[in-house]
C-alpha positions in Angstrom: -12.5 66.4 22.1 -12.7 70.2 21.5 -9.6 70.7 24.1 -7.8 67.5 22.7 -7.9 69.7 18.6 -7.3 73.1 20.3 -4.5 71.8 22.0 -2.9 69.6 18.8 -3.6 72.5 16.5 -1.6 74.6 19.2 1.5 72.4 19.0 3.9 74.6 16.8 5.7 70.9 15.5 2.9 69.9 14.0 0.9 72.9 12.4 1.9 75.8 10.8 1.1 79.9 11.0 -1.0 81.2 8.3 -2.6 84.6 7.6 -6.5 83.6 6.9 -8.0 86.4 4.9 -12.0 86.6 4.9 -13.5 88.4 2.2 -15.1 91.7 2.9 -15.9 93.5 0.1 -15.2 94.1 -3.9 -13.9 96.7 -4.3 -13.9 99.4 -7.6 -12.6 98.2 -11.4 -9.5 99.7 -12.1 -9.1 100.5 -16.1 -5.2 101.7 -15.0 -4.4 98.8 -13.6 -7.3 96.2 -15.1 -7.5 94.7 -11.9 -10.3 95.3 -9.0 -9.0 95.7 -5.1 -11.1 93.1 -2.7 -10.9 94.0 0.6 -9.9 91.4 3.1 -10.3 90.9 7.3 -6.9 89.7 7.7 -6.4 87.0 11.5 -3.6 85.2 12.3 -4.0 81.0 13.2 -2.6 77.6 13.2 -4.3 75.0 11.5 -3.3 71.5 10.1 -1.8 71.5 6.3 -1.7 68.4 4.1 -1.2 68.4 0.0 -4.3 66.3 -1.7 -3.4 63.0 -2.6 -3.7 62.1 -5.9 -7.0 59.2 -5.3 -8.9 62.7 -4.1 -8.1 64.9 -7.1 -8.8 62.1 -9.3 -12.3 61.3 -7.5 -13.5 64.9 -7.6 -14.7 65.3 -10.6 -12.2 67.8 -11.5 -13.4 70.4 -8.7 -9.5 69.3 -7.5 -5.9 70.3 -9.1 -2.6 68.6 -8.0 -1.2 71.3 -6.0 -4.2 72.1 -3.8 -3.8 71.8 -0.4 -6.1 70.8 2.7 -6.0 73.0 5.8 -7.9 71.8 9.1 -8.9 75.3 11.1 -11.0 75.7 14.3 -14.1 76.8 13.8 -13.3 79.2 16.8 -10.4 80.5 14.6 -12.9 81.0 11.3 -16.2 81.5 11.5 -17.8 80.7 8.6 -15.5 79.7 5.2 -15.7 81.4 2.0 -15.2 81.0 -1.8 -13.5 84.3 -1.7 -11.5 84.0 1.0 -7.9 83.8 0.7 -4.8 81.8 3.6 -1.7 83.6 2.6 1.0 80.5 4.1 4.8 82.2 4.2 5.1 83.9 0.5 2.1 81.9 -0.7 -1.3 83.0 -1.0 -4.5 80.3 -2.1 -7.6 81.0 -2.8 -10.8 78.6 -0.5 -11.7 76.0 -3.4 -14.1 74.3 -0.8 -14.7 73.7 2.8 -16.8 71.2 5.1 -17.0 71.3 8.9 -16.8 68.1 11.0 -20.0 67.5 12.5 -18.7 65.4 15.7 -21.5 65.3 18.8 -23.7 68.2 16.8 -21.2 70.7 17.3 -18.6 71.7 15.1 -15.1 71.6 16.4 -12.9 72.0 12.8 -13.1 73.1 9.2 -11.9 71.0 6.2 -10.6 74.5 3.7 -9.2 72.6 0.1 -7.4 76.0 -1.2 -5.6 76.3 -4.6 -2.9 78.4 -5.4 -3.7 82.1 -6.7 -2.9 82.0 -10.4 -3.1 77.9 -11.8 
């Protein structure tokens, strides 16, 4: 099954590139520019992309926005999800809202990532 999603995710027709940004560190407050830097570990993947349908966003409580999107990753691409961590797609960049990994045979072959647009 692992082979059968590495090779699927692989297929440029049917998933996309995407810059997935771990968190690494916080950086220092700025009072120039009111902002603080983060500093990100920036890898380069394909993974599955799908927009939330609205049944989901409505069932969740309100931990869901239209507009979020659900990416499926390899667990071999991304190691361990984040809150902080970022998947800049094209000119977009989203912020991890959530993430799950499948649990298929004990062993984890994908991670569910809902991530919301920076800014909304």
């Amino acid at each position: 099954m692992e082979d059968d999603f590495a090779a699927l995710i692989g297929d440029t027709e049917v998933s996309v590139e995407l810059t997935y940004q771990a968190f690494s560190t916080q950086g220092t407050y700025s009072p120039t520019t009111a902002k603080r830097t983060s500093t990100f570990t920036n890898k380069v993947i394909r993974a599955f992309r799908a927009p939330l349908g609205i049944r989901e966003i409505n069932q969740s409580g309100g931990q869901y926005q239209m507009g979020d999107v659900r990416y499926l990753i390899a667990v071999a691409d991304v190691e361990k999800p984040q809150k902080n961590d970022q998947i800049r797609e094209g000119t977009e960049t989203r912020e991890v809202v959530s993430s799950l990994s499948d649990a298929i045979g004990g062993g984890s072959i994908f991670h569910s990532i809902v991530a919301r647009q920076l800014g909304k």
